[in-house]
C-alpha positions in Angstrom: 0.0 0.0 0.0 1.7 3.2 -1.2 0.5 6.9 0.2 -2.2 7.2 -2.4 -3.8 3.9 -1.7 -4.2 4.6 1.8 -5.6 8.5 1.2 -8.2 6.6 -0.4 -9.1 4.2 1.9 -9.3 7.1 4.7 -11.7 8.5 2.3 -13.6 5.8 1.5 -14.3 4.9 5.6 -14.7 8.7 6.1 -18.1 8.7 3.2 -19.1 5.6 4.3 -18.1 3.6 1.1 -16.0 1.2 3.2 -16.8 0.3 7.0 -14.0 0.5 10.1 -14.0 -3.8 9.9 -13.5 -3.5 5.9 -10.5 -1.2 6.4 -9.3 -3.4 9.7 -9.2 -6.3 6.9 -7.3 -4.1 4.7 -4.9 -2.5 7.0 -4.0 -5.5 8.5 -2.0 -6.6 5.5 0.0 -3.3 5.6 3.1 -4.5 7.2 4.0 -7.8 5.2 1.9 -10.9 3.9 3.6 -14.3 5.2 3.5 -16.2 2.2 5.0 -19.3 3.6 8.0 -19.3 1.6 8.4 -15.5 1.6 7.3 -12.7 3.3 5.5 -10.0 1.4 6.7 -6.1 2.3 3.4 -4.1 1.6 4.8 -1.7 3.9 7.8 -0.6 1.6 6.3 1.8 -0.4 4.5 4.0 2.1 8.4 4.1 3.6 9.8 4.5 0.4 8.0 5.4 -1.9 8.4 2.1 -4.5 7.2 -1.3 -3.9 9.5 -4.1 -3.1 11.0 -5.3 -6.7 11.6 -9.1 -6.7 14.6 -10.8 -7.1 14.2 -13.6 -9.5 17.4 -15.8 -8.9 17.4 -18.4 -7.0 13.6 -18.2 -6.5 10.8 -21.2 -8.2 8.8 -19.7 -11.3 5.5 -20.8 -9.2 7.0 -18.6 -6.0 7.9 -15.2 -8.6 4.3 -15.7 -9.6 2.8 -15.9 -6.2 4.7 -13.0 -5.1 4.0 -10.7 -8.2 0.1 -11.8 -7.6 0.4 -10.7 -4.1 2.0 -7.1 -4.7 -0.2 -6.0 -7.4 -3.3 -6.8 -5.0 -1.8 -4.6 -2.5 -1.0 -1.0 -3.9 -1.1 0.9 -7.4 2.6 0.8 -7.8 5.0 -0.4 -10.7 6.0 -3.9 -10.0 9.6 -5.2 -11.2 11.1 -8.7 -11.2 15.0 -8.2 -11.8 16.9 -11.1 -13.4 14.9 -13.8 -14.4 14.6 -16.6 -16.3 12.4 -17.7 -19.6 10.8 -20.3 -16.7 10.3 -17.5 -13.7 8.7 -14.9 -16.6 6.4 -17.5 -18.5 4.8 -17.9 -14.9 4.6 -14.7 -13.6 3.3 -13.2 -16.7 0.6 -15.9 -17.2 -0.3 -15.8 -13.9 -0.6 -11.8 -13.8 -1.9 -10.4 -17.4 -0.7 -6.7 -18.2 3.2 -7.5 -17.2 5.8 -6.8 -20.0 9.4 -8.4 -20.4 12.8 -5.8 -21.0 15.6 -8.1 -21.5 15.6 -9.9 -18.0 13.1 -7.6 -16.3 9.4 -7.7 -15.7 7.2 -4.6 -15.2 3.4 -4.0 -14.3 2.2 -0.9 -13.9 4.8 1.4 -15.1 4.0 5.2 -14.4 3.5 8.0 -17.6 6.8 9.6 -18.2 7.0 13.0 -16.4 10.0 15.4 -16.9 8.7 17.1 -13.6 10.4 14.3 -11.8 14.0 14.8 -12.9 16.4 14.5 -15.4 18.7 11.2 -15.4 21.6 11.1 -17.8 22.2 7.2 -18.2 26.2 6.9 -19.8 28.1 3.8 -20.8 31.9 3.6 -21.3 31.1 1.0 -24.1 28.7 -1.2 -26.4 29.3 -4.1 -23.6 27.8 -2.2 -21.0 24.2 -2.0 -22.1 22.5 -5.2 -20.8 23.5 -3.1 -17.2 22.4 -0.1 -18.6 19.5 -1.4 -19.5 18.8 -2.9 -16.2 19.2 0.5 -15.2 16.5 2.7 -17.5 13.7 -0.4 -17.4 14.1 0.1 -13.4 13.6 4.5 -14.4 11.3 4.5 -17.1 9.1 1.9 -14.9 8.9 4.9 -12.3 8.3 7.6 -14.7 11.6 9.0 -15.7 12.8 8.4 -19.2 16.6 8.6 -19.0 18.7 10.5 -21.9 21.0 7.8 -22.9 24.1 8.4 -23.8 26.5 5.6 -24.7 30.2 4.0 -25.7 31.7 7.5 -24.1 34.4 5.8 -22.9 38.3 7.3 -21.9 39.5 5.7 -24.4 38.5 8.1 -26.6 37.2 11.2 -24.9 36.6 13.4 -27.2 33.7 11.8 -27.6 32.5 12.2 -24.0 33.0 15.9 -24.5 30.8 16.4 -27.6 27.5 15.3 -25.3 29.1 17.6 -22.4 26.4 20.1 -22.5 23.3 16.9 -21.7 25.5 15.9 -19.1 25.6 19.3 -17.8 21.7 19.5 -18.0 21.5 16.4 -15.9 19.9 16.4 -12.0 21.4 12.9 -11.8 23.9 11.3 -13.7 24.6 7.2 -13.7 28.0 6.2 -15.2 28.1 2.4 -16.3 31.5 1.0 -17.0 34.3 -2.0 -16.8 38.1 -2.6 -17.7 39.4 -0.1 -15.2 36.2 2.0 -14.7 37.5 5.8 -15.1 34.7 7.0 -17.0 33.0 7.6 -13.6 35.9 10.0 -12.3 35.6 11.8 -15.4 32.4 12.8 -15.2 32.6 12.9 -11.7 35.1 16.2 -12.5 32.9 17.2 -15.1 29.3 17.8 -13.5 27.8 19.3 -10.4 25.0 16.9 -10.2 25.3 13.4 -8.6 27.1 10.8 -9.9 26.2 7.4 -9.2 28.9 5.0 -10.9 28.0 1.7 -11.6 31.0 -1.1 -12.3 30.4 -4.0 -14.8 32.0 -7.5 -15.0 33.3 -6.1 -18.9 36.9 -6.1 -19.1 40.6 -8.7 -19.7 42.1 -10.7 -17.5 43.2 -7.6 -14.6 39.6 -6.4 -14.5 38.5 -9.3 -12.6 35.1 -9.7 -13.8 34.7 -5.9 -12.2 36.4 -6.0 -9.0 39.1 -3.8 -10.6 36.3 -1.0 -12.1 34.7 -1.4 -8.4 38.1 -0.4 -6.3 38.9 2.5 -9.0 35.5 3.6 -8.6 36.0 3.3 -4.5 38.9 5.3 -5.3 38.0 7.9 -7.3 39.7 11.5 -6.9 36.2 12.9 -8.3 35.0 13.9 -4.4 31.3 12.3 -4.1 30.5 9.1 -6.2 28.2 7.1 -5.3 29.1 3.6 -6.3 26.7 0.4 -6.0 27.9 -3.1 -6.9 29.6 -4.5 -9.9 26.6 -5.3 -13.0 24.1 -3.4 -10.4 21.8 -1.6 -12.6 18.9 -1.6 -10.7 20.6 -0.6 -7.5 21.9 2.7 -9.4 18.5 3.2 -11.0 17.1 3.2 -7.1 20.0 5.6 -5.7 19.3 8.1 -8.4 15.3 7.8 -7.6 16.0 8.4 -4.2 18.1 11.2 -4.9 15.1 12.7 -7.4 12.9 11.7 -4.5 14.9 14.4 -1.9 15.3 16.9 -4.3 11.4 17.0 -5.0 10.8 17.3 -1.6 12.8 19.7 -0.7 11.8 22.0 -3.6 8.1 21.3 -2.4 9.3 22.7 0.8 9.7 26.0 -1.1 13.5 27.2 0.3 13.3 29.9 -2.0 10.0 31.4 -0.6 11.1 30.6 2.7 14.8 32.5 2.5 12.5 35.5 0.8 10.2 35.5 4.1 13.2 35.5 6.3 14.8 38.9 4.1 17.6 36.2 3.2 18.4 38.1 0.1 21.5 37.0 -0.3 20.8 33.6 0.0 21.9 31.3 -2.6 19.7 28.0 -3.3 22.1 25.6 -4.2 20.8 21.9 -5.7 18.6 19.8 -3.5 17.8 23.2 -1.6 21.0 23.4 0.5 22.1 27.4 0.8 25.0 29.0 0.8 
């Protein structure tokens, strides 16, 4: 149950549409459904704002279903499944009509695409980043943000990072996908003002260590302020730059310029995310 859902119910007992019992029913599912074999966070996004996205790994094609069943009777949000199989998709999908497959992710529900949300400027360092990258802007567009992509902007030749500097610059969030020794993230890290969230991938010879080596550069980066989730973690950085988005909204809801106006602040600077200075 997500904030929406849970105005309406309020509503619906306050006109009489629903009784105090009905909504006892109802509201006794917030916290979690036990499932048997898994435990159901309905709570998550009235926390959080997003409902809990399934892992498919590891989990029986019958038990993805279940789950995906159970979340889309519980709130109105967009429902992922990251990483699965033909087997786990086949059930889920038949077992819940409306869902669509990207690559290796499912998605019901995904919200309208709104510019009002935020700008995310998705990069790759090459070709052989994109099924991360992709990952990434299924996980964003199923939340209402279409991402600019930019891609194969790698240090290797960065000329070509410097043609697109100006969408870059336009960004409120930029996510940086790449192997071999991941410096692309640095780079841009100098480059912007907006957060970076850097995003290692297993792409890369023999040193790279299937991304450990892109992960540690990252860690290490002289470009003050990445934020770095794990190696091939697409969704991860998709949901670090949506909770970003999520502060910066609220914040600017909070009107900071209206409020340093009120004070006679008129030298008060509004600097991103409504920090002054």
């Amino acid at each position: 149950m997500d904030e929406a859902a849970l105005s309406r119910l309020i509503e619906a007992v306050r006109d009489g549409a629903v009784t105090p019992d009905e909504a006892t029913a109802q509201l006794r599912r917030l916290p979690f459904t036990d499932l048997g074999f898994a435990r159901v966070d309905h709570h998550r996004a009235l926390r959080q704002g997003r409902a809990e996205t399934v892992y498919g790994p590891g989990k029986d094609p019958a038990h993805v279903a279940a789950i995906v069943t159970e979340l889309l009777g519980a709130s109105g949000a967009p429902i992922l499944v990251s990483r699965v199989d033909d087997a786990q998709a086949t059930a889920a999908l038949d077992a819940n009509p409306g869902g669509t497959r990207h690559g290796d992710t499912l998605v019901w529900r995904p919200r309208p695409a709104d510019p009002r949300l935020g700008c995310v400027v998705l990069v790759t360092a090459g070709t052989a980043d994109l099924p991360v990258a992709d990952e990434c802007a299924t996980t964003l567009v199923a939340h209402g943000i279409e991402p600019t992509r930019i891609n194969d902007v790698g240090v290797a030749g960065l000329h070509r990072l410097l043609a697109v500097l100006d969408e870059l610059l336009a960004a409120d969030v930029v996510i940086v996908v790449a192997g071999m020794e991941g410096a692309l993230a640095s780079v841009v890290g100098g480059l912007v003002a907006a957060p970076v969230v850097a995003v290692p991938t297993s792409v890369g010879y023999g040193a790279s260590l299937e991304g450990v080596t892109a992960l540690l550069g990252m860690l290490a980066s002289c470009a003050s302020g990445l934020t770095v989730v794990g190696i091939d973690n697409g969704f991860g950085a998709a949901s670090a730059a949506l909770r970003m988005l999520d502060v910066r909204r609220s914040r600017s809801d909070a009107s900071p310029v209206a409020d340093a106006t009120s004070t006679g602040a008129d030298d008060a600077t509004v600097l991103p995310f409504g920090g002054h200075g």
